[in-house]
N, C-alpha and C positions, 0 to 999 in steps of 0.2 A: 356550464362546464365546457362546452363546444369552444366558446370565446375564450375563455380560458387557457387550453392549451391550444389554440391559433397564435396567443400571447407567448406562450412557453415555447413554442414552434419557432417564433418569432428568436427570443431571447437564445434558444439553442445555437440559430444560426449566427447570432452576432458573438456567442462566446465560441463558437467552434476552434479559432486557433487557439486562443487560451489554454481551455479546458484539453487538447490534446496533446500540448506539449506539456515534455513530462521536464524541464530543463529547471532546478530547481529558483532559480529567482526569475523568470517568465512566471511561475503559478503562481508566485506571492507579489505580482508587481498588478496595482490596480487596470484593469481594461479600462481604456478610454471611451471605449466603443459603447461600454456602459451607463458612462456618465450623469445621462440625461432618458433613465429607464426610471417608470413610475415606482418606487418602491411595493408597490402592494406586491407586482408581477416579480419583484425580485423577490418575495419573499414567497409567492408561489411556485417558484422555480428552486427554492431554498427547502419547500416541504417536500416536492416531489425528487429531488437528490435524494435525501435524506432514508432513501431505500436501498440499505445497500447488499450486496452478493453476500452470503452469510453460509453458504452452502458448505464450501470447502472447510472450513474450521469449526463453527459455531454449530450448525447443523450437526456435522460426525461427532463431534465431541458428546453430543446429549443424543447420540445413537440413532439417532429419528431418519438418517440419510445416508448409503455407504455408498464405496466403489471400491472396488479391487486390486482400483490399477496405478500403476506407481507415476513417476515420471513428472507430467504438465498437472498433472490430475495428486498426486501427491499431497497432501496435506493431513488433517486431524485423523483421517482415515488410517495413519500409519504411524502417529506423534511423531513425526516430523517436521522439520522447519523447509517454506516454501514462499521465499520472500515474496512472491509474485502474489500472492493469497493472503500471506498473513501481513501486508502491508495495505491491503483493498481499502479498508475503513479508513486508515492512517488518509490515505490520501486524497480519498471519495470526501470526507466529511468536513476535513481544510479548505480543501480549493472549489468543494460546490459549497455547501448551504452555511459555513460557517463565513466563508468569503461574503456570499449572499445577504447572511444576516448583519455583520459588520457593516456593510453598507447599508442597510436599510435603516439601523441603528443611528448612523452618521445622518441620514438623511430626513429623521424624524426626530430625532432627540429636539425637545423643544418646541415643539410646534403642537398647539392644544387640538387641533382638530385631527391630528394624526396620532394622537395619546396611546392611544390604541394598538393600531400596529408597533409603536415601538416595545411596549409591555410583552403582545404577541412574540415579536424577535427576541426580549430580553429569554422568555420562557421555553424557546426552541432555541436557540442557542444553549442554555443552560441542560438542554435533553443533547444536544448534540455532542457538550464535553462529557456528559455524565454516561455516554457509549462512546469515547475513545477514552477515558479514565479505566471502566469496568474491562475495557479490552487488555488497554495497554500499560496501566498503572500510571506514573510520572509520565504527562506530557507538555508540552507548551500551552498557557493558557492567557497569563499577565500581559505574556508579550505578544499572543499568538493575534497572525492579521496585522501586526507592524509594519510588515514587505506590503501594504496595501495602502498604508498612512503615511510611513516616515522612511520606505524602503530600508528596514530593519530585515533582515533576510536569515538569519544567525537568531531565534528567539532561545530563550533560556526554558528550561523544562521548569515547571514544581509539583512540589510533593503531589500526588495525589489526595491526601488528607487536607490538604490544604484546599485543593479545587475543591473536593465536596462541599466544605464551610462555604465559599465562593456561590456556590451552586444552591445550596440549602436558599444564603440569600437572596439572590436574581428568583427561585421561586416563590420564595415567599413575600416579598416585596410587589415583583411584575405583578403577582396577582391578585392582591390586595391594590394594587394600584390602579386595574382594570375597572372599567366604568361602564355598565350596562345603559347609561345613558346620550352614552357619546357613540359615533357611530364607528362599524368596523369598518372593513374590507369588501364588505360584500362578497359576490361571487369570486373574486380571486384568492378568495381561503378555501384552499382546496378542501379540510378537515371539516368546516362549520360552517359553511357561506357566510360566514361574518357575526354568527353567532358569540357574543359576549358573554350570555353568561355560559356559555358549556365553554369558553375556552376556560373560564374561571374554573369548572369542575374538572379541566384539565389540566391547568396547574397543581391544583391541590392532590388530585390523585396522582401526578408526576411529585410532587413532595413524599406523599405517603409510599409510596414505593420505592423513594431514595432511604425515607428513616428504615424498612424494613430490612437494608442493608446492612444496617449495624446490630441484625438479632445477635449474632454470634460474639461482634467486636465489644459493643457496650449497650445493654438493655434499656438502661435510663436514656439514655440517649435515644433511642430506638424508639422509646415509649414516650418522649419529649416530643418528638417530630411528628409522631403519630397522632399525638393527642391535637395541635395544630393543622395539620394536615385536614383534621377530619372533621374541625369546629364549625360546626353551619352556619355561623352569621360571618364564616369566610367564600361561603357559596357553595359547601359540599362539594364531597366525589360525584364522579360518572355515577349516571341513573338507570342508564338502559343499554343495549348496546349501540342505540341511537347516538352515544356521545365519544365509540371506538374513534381513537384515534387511527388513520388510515391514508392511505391514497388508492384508490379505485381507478385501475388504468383501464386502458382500451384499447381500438386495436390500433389507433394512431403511437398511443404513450405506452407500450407494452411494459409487460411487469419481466425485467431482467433474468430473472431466475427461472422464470417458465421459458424465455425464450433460449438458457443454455438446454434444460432439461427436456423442451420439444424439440429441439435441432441438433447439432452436433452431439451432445453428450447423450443424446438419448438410451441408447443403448448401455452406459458408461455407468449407471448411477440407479439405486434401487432403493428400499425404502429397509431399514436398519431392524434387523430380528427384535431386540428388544421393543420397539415399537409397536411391530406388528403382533408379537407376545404379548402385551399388555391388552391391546386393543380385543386381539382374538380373546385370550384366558377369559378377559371381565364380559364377554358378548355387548360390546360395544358397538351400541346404533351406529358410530360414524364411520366403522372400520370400511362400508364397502364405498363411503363416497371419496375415500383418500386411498384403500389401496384396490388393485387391477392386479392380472396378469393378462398380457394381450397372447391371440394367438400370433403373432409379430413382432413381436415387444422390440425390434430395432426398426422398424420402418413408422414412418409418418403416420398420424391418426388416422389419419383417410384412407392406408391401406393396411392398418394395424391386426385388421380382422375381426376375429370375436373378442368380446369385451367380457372376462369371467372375473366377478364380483363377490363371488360365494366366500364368505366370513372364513369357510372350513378350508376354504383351497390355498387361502394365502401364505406366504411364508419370506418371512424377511432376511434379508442377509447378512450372515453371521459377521463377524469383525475379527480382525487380527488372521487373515487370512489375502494372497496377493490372487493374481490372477489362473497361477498353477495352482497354487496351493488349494482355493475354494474347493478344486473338485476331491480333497481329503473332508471336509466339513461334513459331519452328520447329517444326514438328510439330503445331500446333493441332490439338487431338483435337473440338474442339463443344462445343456443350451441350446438355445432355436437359431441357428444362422450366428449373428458375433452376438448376440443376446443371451444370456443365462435367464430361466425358467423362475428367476425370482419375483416378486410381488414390487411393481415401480408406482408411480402416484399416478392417479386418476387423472388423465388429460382432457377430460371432459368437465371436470370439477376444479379441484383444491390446484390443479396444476394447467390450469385456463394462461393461454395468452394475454389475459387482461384480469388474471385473479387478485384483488385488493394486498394489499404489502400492510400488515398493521405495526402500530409501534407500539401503542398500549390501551387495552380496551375492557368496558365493563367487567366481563367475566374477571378475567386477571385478577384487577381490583376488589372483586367479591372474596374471588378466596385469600386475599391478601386479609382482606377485612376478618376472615375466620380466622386465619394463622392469630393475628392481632386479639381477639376474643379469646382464643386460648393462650395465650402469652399473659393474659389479661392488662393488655394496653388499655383497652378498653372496657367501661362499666358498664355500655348497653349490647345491646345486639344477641343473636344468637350463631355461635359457629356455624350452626349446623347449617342454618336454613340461609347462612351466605354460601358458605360452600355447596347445597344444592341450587342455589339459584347464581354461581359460578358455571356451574358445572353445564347447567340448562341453554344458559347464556352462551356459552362458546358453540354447544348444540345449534343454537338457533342463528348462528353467523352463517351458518350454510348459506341464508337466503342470496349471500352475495356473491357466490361461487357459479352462478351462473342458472345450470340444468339441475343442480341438486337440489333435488326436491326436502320439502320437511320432516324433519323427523316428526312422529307422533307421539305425543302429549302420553301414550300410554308405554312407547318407548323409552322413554324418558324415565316414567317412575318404575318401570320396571327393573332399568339402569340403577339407578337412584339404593332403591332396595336391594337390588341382590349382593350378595356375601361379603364379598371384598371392599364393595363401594360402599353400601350403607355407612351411616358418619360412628365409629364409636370415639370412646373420649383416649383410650388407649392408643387407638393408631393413628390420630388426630390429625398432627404435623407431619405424617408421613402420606396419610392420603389425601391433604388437601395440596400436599407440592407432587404430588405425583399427575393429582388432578392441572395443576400448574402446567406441567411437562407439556402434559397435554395439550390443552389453551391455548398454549405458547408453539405449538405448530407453526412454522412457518418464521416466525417471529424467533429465530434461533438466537440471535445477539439476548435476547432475554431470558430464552431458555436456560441460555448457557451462564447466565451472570444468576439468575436463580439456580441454577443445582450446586454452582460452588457456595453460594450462602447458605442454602438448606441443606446440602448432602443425600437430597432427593431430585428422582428416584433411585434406587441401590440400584446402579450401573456397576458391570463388570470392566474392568481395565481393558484397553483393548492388548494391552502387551506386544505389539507389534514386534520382531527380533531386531529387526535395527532404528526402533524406538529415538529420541533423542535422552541422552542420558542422563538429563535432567528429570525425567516423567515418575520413573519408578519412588522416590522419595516426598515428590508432592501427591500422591495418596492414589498414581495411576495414571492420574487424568492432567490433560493440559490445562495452566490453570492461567496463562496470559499470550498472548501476539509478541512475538519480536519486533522492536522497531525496525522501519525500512532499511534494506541498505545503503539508500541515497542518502537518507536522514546521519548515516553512522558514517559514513562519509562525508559528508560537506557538511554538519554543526557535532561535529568531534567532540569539540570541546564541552556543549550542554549536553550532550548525548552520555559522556562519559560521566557526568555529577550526578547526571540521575541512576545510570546505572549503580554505581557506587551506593547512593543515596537507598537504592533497592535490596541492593543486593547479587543480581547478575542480569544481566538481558538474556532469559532461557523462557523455552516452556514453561518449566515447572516453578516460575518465581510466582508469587503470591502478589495478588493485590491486597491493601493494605485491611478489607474487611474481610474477607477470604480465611478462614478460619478452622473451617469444619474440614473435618479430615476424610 
């Protein structure tokens, strides 16, 4: 791993002008300086992109994350539009890992001993449009990476229904085409050190969690993809959490999101009442390794103070309330110095300088596979006993959170059993996306494209009073990103076919599987 990102260290410093200039055909014109980089390394520098800031929109929207405060800080927290924020993904996932993978693409297409890595990039590229589709509906896909080939600077948007078809194929093909006998990447896959067959069960589980996209839009279809997806003599789903997809940074390659939530915003940002509701209500083993209250709660770890972890103390912060207003909220806890007395994430844990960034991991897929059982996609299996070994699974990620110790095996079934959690067949699809919510900690871009599929968990509106005026009609909740407004300025003209094609460029437009109300 060391070598690794000395390589990515390496690649940083030769894209630095590129990657900072925001001038729109500079980020679509290929870097020279590139050229003659091994593709493995570009496609290592293409996974570790591929983590992006999720806080401000994606996080508040599934409640798990609030802030108060209006301004730079502005976004889902208030359904609002804040191009600085809701353009992050747009921009982050063009001009690093899809730029990245285009070339990698170019640079092995053809070549039997590299078979491999190409498959690899087909099937991250294909997750990378399928998180700016889920965000943003219609975006450039046919054409997109032309400013890098053919200095095409202007690409044309398409449907998003149409990318998924796109997407279905690059999955199911790259991974069928994957060859456990040829060799990978080795240590420059950051995910598998080069392991073949789990990227295979990476594919397959990224297909099955695309077909379950269309519960709501088309069943057959839903239940077409899934039966595929999950055929074993395709190489199976993830096994363990052995096969989370992930980047595991360090204190060299810091995980972004902890370094705003440990530095400047630390004070700014707390961990979302329903959240910490659920966790507390159900006596949730994990509730004390993800929430705190410091006796400092706005200063640095190291002079934070006491560290009070007690299940009963915690309390998360309500929504649809600004920085005056909070202290009208039921239960106002104060504030310590510029900090309120709220419950923020664990800096020792879930909220580490080097805590892993996941994209999609066993658990996940477990309870995916019970939703699917009871849909009855599928003929074998048992709901239940995916969903408790979901549920166990995401439990036992802790390992990688650093200082958080194990939950215990008696923990667990204790969890398991009591009232709310135990599996019935009644509350089925309601407790296994709730358990999802969950899982999905951290990993908000999926949280968020799961609760508009499923309509779980029963979130309250945040209703903000100068809400954008789109929100109240699509069911409360923000349900897509505004494209940039460099985008809506300099390609006018594709900007405008898609919006049309849509419907409007707002909050509250639907993506095209988006259904549940």
């Amino acid at each position: 791993m060391k070598k690794i990102l000395i390589h990515l260290l390496m690649l940083a410093v030769l894209y630095a002008n590129s990657s900072c200039d925001k001038n729109f055909k500079e980020i679509n014109t290929n870097p020279s300086l590139a050229s003659d980089l091994d593709p493995a390394y570009l496609f290592s520098n293409a996974q570790r992109l591929s983590a992006i800031a999720s806080y401000h929109y994606q996080g508040e929207i599934v409640q798990q994350i609030n802030t108060p405060y209006g301004g730079l800080l502005a976004a889902g927290n208030r359904n609002i539009i804040n191009d600085q924020h809701a353009s992050d993904a747009f921009n982050t996932i063009y001009t690093g890992p899809i730029r990245y993978l285009i070339e990698v693409m170019d640079k092995t297409e053809g070549k039997e001993e590299q078979s491999n890595l190409y498959q690899m990039a087909r099937i991250w590229k294909a997750y990378c449009f399928q998180l700016l589709v889920d965000t943003y509906g219609d975006i450039p896909y046919t054409e997109a990476g032309l400013g890098y080939t053919q200095a095409d600077y202007l690409p044309k948007y398409d449907p998003a229904e149409t990318i998924y078809e796109a997407i279905i194929k690059e999955y199911t093909e790259a991974t069928d085409a994957l060859d456990i006998n040829k060799p990978g990447i080795g240590s420059a896959d950051l995910f598998y050190g080069g392991a073949i067959d789990r990227w295979k069960r990476l594919g397959n589980s990224l297909l099955f969690r695309l077909g379950m996209r269309f519960t709501s839009l088309d069943e057959e279809k839903a239940r077409s993809i899934v039966i595929t997806a999950t055929a074993p003599a395709r190489g199976g789903l993830m096994q363990s959490n052995e096969d989370d997809a992930l980047i595991q940074f360090n204190a060299v390659y810091t995980n972004s999101t902890s370094n705003a939530l440990l530095g400047g915003e630390r004070a700014n940002y707390y961990i979302g009442k329903p959240f910490v509701d659920f966790l507390k209500n159900n006596n949730d083993p994990r509730l004390p390794y993800i929430a705190i209250k410091y006796e400092l709660p706005a200063n640095p770890l190291a002079s934070a103070g006491a560290a009070n972890t007690n299940p009963s103390d915690q309390q998360g912060m309500p929504y649809g309330y600004d920085e005056s207003s909070i202290e009208t909220a039921p239960g106002y806890p104060g504030k310590v110095g510029a900090a309120w007395k709220y419950s923020q994430f664990n800096r020792s844990t879930v909220m580490r300088i080097d805590a892993p960034e996941y994209f999609i991991t066993f658990s996940q897929t477990q309870l995916l596979l019970a939703e699917a059982v009871v849909r009855g996609y599928l003929a074998s299996g048992s709901a239940q006993q995916f969903y408790e070994v979901g549920i166990k699974s995401h439990m036992e990620q802790a390992s990688l959170f650093g200082s958080m110790p194990n939950i215990s095996t008696e923990e667990k079934e204790a969890y398991l059993h009591s009232p709310s959690i135990a599996f019935t067949s009644e509350r089925a699809l309601e407790q296994i996306n709730e358990q999802y919510w969950v899982s999905s900690f951290r990993n908000w871009s999926e949280a968020w494209a799961n609760f508009r599929r499923s309509g779980y968990p029963r979130l309250n509106p945040v209703n903000f009073p100068s809400q954008d005026p789109s929100i109240p009609s699509a069911g409360g909740f923000i349900r897509r990103l505004v494209y940039p407004l460099r985008e809506v300025s300099v390609n006018a003209t594709n900007i405008q076919e898609a919006i049309t094609r849509m419907g409007s460029n707002s909050l509250g437009t639907r993506i095209f599987w988006d259904q549940v109300n």
